[in-house]
OpenMM code with the backbone's topology and positions (N, CA, C; nanometers):
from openmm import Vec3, app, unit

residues = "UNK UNK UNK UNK UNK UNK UNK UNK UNK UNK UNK UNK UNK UNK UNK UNK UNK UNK UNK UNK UNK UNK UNK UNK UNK UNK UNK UNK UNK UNK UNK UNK UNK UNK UNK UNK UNK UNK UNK UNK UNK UNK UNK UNK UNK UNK UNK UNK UNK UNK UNK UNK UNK UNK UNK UNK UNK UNK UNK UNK UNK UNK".split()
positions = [
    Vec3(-0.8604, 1.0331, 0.1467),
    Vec3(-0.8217, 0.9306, 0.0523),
    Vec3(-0.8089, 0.7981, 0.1270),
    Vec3(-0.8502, 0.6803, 0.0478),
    Vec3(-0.8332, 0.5752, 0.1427),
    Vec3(-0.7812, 0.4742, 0.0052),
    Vec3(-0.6816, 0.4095, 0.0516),
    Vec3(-0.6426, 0.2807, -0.0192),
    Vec3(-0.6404, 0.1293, 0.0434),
    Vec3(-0.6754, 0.0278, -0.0271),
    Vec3(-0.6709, -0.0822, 0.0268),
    Vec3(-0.5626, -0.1409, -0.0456),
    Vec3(-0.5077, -0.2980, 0.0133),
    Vec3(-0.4378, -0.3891, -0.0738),
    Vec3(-0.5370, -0.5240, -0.0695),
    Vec3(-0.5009, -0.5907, -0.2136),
    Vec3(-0.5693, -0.6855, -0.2429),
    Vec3(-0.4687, -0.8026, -0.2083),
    Vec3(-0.4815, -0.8409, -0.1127),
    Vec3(-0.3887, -1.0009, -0.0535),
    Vec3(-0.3515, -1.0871, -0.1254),
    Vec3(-0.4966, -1.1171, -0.2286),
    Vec3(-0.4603, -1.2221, -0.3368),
    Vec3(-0.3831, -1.1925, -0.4778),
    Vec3(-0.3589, -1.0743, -0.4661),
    Vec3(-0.2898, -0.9926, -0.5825),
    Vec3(-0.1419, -0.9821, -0.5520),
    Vec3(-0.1309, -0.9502, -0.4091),
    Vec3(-0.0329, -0.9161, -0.3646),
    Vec3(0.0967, -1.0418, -0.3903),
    Vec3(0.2384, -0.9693, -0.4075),
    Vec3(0.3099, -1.0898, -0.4075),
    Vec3(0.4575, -1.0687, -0.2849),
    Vec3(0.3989, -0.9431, -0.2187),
    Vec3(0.5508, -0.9901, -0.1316),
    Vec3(0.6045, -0.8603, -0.1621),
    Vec3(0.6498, -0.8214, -0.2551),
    Vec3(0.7474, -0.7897, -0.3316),
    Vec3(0.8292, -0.6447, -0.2197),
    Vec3(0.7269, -0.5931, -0.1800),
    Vec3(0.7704, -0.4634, -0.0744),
    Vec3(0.7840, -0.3252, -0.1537),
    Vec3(0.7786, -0.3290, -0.2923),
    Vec3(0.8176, -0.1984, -0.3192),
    Vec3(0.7283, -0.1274, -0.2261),
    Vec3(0.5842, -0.1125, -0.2146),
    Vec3(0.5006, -0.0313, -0.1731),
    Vec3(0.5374, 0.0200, -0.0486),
    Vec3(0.6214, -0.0629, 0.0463),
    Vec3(0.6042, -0.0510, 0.1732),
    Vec3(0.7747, 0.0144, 0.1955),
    Vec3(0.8380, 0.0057, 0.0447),
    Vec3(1.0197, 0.1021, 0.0001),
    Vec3(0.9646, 0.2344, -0.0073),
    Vec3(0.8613, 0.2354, -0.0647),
    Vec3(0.8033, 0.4168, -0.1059),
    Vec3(0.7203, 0.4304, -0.0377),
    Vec3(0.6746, 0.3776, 0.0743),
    Vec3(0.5559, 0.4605, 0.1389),
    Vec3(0.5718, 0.3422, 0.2956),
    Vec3(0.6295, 0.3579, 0.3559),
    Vec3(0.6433, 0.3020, 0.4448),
    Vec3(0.5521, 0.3825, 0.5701),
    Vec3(0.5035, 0.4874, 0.5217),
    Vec3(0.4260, 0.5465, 0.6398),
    Vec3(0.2696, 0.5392, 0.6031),
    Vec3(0.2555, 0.4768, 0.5136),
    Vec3(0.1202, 0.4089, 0.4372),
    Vec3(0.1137, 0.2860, 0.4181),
    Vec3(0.2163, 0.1843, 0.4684),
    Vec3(0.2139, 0.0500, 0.4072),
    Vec3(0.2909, -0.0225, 0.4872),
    Vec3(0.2661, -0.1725, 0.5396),
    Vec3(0.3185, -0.2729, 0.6372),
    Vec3(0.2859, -0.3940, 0.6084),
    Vec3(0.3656, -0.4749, 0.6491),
    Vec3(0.3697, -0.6085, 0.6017),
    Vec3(0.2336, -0.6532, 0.7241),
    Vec3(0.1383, -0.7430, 0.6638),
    Vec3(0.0593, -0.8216, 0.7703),
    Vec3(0.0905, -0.9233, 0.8101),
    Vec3(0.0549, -1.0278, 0.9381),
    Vec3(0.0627, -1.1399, 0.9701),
    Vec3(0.0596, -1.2488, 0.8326),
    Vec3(0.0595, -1.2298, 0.7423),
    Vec3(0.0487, -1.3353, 0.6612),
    Vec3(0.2137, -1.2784, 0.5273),
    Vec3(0.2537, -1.2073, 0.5817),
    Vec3(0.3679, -1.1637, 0.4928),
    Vec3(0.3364, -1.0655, 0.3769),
    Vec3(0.2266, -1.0449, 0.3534),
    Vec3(0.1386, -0.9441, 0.2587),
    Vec3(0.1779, -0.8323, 0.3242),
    Vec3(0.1781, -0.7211, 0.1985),
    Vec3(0.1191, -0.5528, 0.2379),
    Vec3(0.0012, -0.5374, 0.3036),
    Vec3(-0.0372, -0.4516, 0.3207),
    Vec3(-0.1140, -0.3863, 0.3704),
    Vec3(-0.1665, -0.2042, 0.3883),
    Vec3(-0.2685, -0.1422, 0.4209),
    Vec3(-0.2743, -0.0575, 0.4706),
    Vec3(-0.2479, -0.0136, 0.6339),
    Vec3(-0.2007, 0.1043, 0.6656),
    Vec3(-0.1529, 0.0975, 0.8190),
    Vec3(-0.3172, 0.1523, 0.8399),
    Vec3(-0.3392, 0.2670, 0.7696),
    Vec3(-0.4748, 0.2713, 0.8730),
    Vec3(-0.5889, 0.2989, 0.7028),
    Vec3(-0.7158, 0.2975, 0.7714),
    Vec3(-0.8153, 0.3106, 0.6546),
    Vec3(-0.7857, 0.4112, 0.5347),
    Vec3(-0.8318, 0.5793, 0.6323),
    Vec3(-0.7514, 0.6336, 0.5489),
    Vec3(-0.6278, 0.7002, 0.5669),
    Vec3(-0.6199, 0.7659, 0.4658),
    Vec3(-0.4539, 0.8259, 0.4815),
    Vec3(-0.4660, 0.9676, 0.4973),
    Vec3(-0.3517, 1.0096, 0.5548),
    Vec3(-0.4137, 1.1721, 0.5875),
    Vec3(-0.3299, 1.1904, 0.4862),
    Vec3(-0.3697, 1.3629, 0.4664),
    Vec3(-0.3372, 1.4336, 0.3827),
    Vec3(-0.1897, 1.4481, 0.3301),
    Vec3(-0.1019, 1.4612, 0.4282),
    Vec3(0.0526, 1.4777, 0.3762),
    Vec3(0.0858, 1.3496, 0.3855),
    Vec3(0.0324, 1.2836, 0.3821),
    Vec3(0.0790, 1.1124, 0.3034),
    Vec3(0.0386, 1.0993, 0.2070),
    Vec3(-0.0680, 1.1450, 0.1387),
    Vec3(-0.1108, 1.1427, 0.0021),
    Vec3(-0.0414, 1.0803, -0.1277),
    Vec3(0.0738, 1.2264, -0.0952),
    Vec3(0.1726, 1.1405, -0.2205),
    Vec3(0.2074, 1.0319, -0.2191),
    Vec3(0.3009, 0.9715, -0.0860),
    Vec3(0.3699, 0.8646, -0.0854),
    Vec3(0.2852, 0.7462, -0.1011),
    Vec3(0.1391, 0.7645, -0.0423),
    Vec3(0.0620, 0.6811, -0.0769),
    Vec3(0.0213, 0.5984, -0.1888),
    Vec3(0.0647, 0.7367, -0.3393),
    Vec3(-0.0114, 0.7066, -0.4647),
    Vec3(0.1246, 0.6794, -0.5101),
    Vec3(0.2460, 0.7185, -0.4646),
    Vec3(0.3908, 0.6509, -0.5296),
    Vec3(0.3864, 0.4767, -0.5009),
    Vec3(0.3346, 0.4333, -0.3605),
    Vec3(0.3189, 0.3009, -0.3603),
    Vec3(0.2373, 0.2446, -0.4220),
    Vec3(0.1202, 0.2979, -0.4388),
    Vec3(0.0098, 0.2171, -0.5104),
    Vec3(0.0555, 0.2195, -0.7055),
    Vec3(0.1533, 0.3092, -0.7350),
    Vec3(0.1306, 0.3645, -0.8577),
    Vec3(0.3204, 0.2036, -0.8561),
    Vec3(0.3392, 0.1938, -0.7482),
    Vec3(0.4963, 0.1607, -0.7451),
    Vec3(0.4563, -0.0511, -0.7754),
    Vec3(0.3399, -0.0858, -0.7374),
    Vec3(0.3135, -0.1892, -0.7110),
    Vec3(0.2999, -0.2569, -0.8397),
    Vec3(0.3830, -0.3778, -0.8785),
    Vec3(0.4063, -0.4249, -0.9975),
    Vec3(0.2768, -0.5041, -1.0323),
    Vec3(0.1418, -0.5504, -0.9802),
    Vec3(0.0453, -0.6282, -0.9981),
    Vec3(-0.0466, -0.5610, -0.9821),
    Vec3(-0.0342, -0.4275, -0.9245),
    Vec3(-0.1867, -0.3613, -0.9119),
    Vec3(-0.2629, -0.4220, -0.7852),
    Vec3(-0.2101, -0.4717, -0.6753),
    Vec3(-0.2977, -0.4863, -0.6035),
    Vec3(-0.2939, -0.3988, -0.4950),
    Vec3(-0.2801, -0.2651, -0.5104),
    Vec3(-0.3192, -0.1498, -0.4392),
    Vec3(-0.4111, -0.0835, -0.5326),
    Vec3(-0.5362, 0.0116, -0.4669),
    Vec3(-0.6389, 0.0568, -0.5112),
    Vec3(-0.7238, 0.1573, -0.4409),
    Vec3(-0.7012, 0.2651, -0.4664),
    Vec3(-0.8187, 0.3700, -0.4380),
    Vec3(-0.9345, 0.3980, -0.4090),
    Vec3(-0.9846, 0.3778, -0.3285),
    Vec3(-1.0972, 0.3603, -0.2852),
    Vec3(-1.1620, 0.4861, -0.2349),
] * unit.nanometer
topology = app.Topology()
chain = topology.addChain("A")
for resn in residues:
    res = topology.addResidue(resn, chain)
    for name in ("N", "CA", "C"):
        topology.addAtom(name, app.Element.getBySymbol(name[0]), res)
C-alpha cells in the first residue's frame, strides 16, 4: 500500500500525524507528509485511520 499527501491540500492540522504517527511527519515546510513510499503491512490500518482522519482529503491511496 502506498499513500501520498497533497501539500497544497494540506492545512497543518496534524490529525494524520495524532493517528498514525508511524505513517506520517511533518516536512520542512510544516506540511504532512509520508515517512516512507510505502507502508508496510502492520501499518496499514493506522495508515487508512490518517488518511480516512484528514479533514480536506489531502491524503490518498495510491
Amino acid at each position: 500500500m502506498k499513500v501520498v499527501v497533497d501539500p497544497e491540500l494540506c492545512i497543518a492540522c496534524g490529525a494524520c500525524i495524532s493517528l498514525a504517527s508511524e505513517v506520517y511527519k511533518w516536512d520542512d515546510e510544516g506540511k504532512a507528509k509520508a515517512i516512507t513510499e510505502v507502508v508496510s503491512p502492520e501499518n496499514e490500518g493506522v495508515a487508512l485511520e490518517g488518511l480516512e482522519g484528514c479533514p480536506t482529503e489531502a491524503i490518498k491511496q495510491v
